[in-house]
N, C-alpha and C positions, 0 to 999 in steps of 0.2 A: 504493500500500500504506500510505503515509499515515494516520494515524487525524487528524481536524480538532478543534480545543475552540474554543471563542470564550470572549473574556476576560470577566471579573469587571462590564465597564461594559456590559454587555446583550447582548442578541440583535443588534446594529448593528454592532456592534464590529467588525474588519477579523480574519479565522482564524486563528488560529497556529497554524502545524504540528506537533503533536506525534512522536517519534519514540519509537517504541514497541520498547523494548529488554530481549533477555533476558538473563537474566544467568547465565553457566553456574559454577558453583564457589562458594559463597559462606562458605571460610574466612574468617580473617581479613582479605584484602585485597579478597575476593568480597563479605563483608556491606560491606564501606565500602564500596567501588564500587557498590552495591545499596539502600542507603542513602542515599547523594549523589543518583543517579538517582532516588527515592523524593520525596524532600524540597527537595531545593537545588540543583538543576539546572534553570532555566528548560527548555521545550520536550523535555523528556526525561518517560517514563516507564518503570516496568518491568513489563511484558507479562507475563514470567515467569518463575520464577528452577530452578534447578537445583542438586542439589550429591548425588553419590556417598551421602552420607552421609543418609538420607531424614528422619530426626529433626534434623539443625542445618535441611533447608531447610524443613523443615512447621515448625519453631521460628522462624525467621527471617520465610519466608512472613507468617506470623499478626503479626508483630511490625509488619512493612512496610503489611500489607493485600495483599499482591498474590496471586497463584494459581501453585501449584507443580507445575510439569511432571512426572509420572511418568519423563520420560527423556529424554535429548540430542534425541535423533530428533524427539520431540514440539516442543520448541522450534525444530529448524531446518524442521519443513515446518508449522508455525503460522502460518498467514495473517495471527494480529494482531502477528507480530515485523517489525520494521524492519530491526533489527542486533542481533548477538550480541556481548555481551561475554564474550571467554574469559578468565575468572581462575580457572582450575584450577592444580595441580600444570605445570611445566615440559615434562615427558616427554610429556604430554598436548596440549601445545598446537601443535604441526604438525599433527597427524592433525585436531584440531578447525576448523582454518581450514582444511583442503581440504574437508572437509563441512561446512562455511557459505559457503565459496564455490561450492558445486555445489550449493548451494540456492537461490542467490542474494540470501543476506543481505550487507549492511555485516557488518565486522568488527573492536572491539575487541581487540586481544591485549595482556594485562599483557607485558611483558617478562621473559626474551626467549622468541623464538620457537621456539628449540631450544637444545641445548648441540652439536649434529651439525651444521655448516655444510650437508650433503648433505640432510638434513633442512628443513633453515632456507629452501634452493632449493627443493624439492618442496612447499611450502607457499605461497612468494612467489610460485611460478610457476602455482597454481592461482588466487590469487589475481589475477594478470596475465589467465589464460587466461578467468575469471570478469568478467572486467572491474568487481568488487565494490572498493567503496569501503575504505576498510583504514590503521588509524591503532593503530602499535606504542605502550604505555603508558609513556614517559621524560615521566613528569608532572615531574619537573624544569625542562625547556626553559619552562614556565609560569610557573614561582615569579614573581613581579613583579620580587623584585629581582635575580634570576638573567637575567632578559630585561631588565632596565634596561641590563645590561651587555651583552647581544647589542644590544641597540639602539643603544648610544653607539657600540659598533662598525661596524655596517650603517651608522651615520649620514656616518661620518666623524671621529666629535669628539675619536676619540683619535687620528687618525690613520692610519698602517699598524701593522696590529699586529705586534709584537715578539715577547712572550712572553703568555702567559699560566701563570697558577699556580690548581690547583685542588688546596681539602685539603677531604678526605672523612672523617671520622671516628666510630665509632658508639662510642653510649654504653657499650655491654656486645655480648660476641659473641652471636653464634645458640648454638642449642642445635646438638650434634655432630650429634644424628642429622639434623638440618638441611642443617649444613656439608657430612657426604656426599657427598649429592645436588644439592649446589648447583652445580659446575662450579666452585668453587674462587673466589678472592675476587675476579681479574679478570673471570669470566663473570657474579659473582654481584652484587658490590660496585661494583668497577671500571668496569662496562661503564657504571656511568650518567655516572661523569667522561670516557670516551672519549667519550660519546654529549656531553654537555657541552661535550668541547673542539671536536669538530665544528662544533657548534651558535655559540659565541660565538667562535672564530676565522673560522667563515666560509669555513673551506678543509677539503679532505681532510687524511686521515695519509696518507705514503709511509712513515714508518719507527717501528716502537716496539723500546722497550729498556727491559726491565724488571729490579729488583730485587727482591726479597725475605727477611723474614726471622720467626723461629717467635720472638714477643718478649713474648707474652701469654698462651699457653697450647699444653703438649708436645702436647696434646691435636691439633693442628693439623698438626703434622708427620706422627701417624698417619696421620691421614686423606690426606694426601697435599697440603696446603693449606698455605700460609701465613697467618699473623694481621698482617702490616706490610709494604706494599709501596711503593717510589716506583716512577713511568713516567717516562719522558721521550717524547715523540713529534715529531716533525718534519712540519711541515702542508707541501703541494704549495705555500704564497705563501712558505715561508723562515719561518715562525710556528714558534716552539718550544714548548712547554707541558709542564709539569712537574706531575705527580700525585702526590699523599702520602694513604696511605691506614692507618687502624688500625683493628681489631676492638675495641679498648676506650679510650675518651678518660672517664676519671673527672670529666671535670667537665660532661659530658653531650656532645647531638648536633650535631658539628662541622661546618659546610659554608659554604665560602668558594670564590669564584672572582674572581680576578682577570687583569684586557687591560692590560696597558702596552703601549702604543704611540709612534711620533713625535712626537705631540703632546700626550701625557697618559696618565692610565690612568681606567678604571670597575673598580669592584668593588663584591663585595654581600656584606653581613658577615652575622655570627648572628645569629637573633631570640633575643631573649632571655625566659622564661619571663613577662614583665609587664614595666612601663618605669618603677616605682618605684625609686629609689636612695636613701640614707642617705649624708651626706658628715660627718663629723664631726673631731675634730683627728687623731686614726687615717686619716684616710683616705674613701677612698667605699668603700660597699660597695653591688652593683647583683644584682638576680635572678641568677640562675643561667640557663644556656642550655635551652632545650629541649632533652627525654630524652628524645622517640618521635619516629619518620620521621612517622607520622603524625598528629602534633600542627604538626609543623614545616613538613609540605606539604599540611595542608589545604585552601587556598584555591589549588593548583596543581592538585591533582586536581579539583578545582569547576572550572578553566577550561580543564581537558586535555579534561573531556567537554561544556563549554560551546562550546569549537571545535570538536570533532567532531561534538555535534548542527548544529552553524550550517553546517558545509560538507555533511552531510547535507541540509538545509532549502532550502541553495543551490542543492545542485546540486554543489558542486565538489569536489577533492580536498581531504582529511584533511591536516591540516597537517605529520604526520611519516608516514612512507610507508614503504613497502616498502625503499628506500634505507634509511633510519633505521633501517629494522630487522635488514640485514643489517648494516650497517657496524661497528657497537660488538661485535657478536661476533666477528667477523674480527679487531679491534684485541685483542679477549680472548686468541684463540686466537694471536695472535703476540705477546702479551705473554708469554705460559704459553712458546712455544719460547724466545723470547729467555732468560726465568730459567734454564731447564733450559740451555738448552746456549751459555749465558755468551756473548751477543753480539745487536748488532742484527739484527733482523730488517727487512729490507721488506716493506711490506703488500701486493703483488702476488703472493709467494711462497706467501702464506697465502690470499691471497684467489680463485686461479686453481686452488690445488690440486684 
């Protein structure tokens, strides 16, 4: 199902595979994802896009050049699709991975895959039963310097790790009618440091313990949500890791992760808006942090779908998997008991229910 291109130095040249990908949803995180694919993706292109909304995708569409699907259905039984990216709405995206996986597309999902753990099964398990390729969207585990520090740890160079510390912080909150529906800051926020701490400790969670508090806006507590939360979690090697999370850091977009270990630590600090500084007898004064997630993980979504077309081209599995994408919700949903009824939870309570 492949479509083949031969490169730029002739008709001799050795084929590259290209992977022909639709793209279903193309809000805000749908036109970047559709965009990236468009332009800055080796070995990627997009076949066809989609979006509920028919003037953003004939608007989009013409922007890209690409051909816009009259309906879901038309992109999953399209012969020129390879794999479907799902960046729709939340509530949408189980029911859309079990029809691409019973079409026999690869499958994209932004994260996550449901707020319904029952949900979140009925999806992975079609996707098992499909035996279809399937890579959950925690563009995070990509950041370079976010993997610099999985890497000092897989390597050994800090040792056994100890603790880790991850702080998560956005510049300004979402809008309410947003918050809603979002499954609250551990499902919405949260789930990409549980997904993190996985990721650069190298073990499971057996236990989280969450706090919470309403410290940026009353607004928050309507909705049934908190805007400040810390975690603590306990990984199956004895690995502790500590979570700090805010809906507003006024001096922009916060994210730091650090491994102490027996023999040292890695850490990956903030980029900073440009690497110009002023030092004068006052003092230095240096850019200010990056203010958008997506100014700040550009070049991680460029190599979330840089791996996923390359293990598509291979042949092999998607670098974050179906595991990946059950686990961070589970760590949500026992974050959210722990607050509410004031105690550790273990993650098999939550995870077996």
């Amino acid at each position: 199902m492949d479509a083949t291109t031969r490169s730029a130095a002739g008709a001799m040249a050795a084929p590259v595979t290209t992977q022909r990908i639709g793209v279903v949803g193309v809000g805000r995180i749908g036109r970047m994802h559709a965009e990236l694919l468009a332009r800055r993706v080796p070995g990627a292109a997009v076949a066809a896009l989609y979006d509920a909304d028919a003037e953003t995708a004939r608007s989009i569409g013409a922007q890209l050049g690409v051909p816009v699907a009259a309906s879901v259905e038309d992109v999953l039984t399209s012969a020129d699709v390879d794999a479907v990216a799902i960046c729709t709405s939340t509530a949408t995206h189980a029911e859309l991975i079990v029809q691409s996986a019973r079409a026999g597309k690869a499958i994209f999902c932004e994260k996550p895959v449901s707020l319904d753990l029952a949900e979140v099964d009925r999806a992975l398990g079609a996707v098992d039963d499909a035996g279809v390729p399937f890579q959950i969207g925690f563009n995070r585990r990509f950041d370079p310097a976010h993997q610099s520090v999985r890497d000092a740890v897989a390597a050994g160079a800090i040792g056994e790790p100890h603790l880790v510390r991850i702080t998560s912080r956005d510049p300004e909150p979402p809008p309410m009618s947003y918050v809603r529906g979002s499954g609250g800051i551990f499902l919405d926020m949260t789930i990409h440091d549980f997904d993190m701490a996985r990721y650069v400790a190298g073990s499971e969670v057996v236990e989280v313990f969450a706090r919470g508090a309403v410290r940026v806006d009353p607004e928050f507590a309507q909705a049934g949500d908190v805007d400040t939360a810390m975690v603590m979690l306990v990984h199956e090697n004895g690995c502790l890791t500590s979570i700090d999370n805010s809906r507003r850091a006024i001096y922009g977009y916060d994210q730091r992760v650090e491994v102490f270990g027996s023999d040292g630590m890695a850490a990956s600090e903030n980029e900073l808006a440009h690497s110009g500084l002023v030092r004068t007898s006052e003092g230095t004064r240096e850019a200010p942090l990056r203010w958008f997630y997506l100014e700040r993980y550009t070049a991680s979504y460029i190599r979330e779908w840089e791996a996923f077309v390359a293990a598509l081209s291979d042949g092999d599995t998607p670098p974050v998997t179906t595991v990946d994408a059950r686990a961070p919700l589970v760590l949500g949903l026992a974050a959210w008991r722990s607050l509410r009824e004031g105690r550790p939870v273990p993650v098999e309570e939550v995870a077996t229910a």
